[in-house]
C-alpha positions, 0 to 999 in steps of 0.5 A: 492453495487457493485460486484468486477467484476462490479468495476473491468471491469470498473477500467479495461476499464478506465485505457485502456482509458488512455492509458495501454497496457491490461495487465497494465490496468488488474494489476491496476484493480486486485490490486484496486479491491483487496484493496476494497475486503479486507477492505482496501477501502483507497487504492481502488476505492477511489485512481482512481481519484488522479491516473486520475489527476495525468495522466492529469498532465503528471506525469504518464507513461503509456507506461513504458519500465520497466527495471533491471539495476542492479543485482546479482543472489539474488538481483536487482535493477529495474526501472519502467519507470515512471509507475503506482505503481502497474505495477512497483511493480508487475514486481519487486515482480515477479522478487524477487520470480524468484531469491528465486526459484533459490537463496533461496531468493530474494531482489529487489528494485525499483526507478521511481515509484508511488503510489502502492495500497495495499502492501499486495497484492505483499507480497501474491504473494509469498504464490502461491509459498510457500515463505514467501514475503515482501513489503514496500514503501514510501510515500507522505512526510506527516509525521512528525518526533518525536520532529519535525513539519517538514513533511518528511517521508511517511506513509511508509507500510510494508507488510509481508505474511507467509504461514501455513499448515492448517490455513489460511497464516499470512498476515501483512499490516501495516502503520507505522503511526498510521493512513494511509493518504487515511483513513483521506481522507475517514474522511474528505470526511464523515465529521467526526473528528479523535481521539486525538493522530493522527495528528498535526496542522502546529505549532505541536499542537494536532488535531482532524481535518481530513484535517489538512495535506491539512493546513501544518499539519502532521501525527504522527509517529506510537506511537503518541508521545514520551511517547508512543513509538513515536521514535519507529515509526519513526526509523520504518518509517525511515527504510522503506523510506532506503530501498526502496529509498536510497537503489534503487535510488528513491527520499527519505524523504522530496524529494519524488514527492506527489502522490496527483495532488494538490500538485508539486513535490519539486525542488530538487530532489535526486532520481529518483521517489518514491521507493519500496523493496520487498523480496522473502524467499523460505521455505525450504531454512532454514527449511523442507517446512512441518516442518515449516508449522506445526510449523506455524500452532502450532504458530497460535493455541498459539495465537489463545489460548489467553485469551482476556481482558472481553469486548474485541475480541478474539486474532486475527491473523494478515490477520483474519480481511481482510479475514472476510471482503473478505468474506463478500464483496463477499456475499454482494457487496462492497459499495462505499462512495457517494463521490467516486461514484461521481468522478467516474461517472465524470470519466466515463463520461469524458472518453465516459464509463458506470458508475452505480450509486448506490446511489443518 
């Protein structure tokens, strides 16, 4: 097992070695560390190595000149340079907070990014400031439409963090599929199938094999197949990839530049890099800031108050599961697959760094 601060000075030292400026480094860092913390270990420890990659390549910037090159009092458009996600995705959701302190709300979208970790985390910056924040990207394109074997659409997360009074706040991180590419990672990497409902092979069939998407397969839309909502997904989906590429700039659809190193970007491009959106919501903009909170809590309380199905958990509150790992991962250490501890001690060695190694 590891200690967050173990995993995070390594991360830290490792992005500085490629060449971030310190605060960069420390963003990526916070938010890898964050993801792992959480659960959420597809977007953690696991992503440096692709990140690595990607750098070799020359398709990351480490310097970027992040900019907003365009704006209202409530709105922006940001360009990140080129960055890594998280440097981009920070510096935009830091914005949209700015403009809701002085406009009630902000929007802000962003072209010429990357790959940025966990939404959650950006969403939850808006809690330090009794706002309630929006996050949403999209993706590698391996998602097919319903009806379709065509892969063009991301796995397309949507994040949104409310805050309460005397409960923890509602925090909800989402793919909008029914399984996010870096737990089929995970899978493949542990040699285990997945459930019926998830992907599909090259030709649309049905699969259970983690790796299918490395073969021309795909991932469902959130709903699996028509019957089953399917359609609903994919409108989800859809929404994601316009607001966070159509609306800033970015490549959409088919279009937008894998954020995997086995794969080169497609020849036509339509945008420019991949694309986020972000809000900012202040509280007492609709309603009293007490107000609202007790009514939250009240929300929280009804639900909580659900009767369960015999056999079944009790009814959670989106963020309860995250919250649960967060303390357990700080009582016990974060444990890393053998896979991931491996990349990274080739990593560390590589770039002249100490990596421990857990486990043989």
């Amino acid at each position: 097992m590891y200690s967050a601060d173990y995993l995070r000075n390594f991360t830290f030292r490792l992005f500085s070695k490629l060449g971030c400026p310190e605060d960069d480094a420390s963003t990526i860092a916070d938010i890898l560390v964050a993801a792992e913390r959480r659960g959420i270990s597809s977007h953690g420890m696991i992503r440096i190595k692709n990140y690595y990659l990607m750098h070799e390549k020359g398709r990351i910037n480490v310097r970027p000149e992040i900019q907003t090159i365009r704006e209202t009092p409530s709105t922006a458009v940001v360009d990140g340079g080129g960055a890594y996600g998280m440097v981009a995705a920070k510096r935009s959701m830091q914005i949209a907070i700015e403009k809701a302190r002085n406009a009630g709300t902000g929007w802000v979208t962003t072209k010429n990014s990357n790959h940025f970790g966990i939404a959650g985390y950006y969403s939850m910056m808006a809690l330090e400031e009794d706002m309630i924040g929006i996050a949403m990207t999209n993706a590698n394109p391996f998602v097919a439409p319903t009806f379709s074997k065509s892969r063009l659409l991301g796995t397309n997360p949507v994040a949104v963090a409310i805050p309460a009074g005397k409960y923890p706040p509602y925090v909800a991180d989402f793919a909008t599929t029914p399984i996010a590419r870096g737990k089929l990672t995970i899978k493949g990497r542990q040699g285990e199938s997945v459930e019926e409902g998830l992907v599909q092979d090259a030709e649309g069939r049905s699969s259970t094999d983690p790796d299918v998407i490395k073969e021309g397969g795909a991932i469902l839309p959130l709903g699996s197949d028509r019957a089953h909502g399917s359609h609903k997904g994919y409108c989800l989906n859809s929404i994601v990839d316009i607001f966070s590429a159509v609306f800033s700039g970015a490549n959409f659809g088919p279009f937008v530049p894998p954020q995997v190193p086995f794969l080169s970007p497609p020849d036509e491009q339509v945008g420019e890099g991949l694309g986020h959106f972000f809000g900012a919501m202040r509280i007492d903009a609709f309603q009293e800031k007490e107000e609202f909170k007790n009514r939250m809590d009240k929300w929280m309380e009804t639900f909580r108050k659900a009767e369960n199905i015999d056999g079944e958990p009790e009814v959670m509150i989106p963020g309860d599961p995250e919250r649960a790992m967060e303390k357990k991962t700080e009582r016990e250490g974060i444990e890393l697959l053998n896979s991931v501890e491996k990349d990274l001690g080739e990593l560390a060695d590589k770039l002249c760094l100490d990596f421990e190694i857990k486990r043989s």
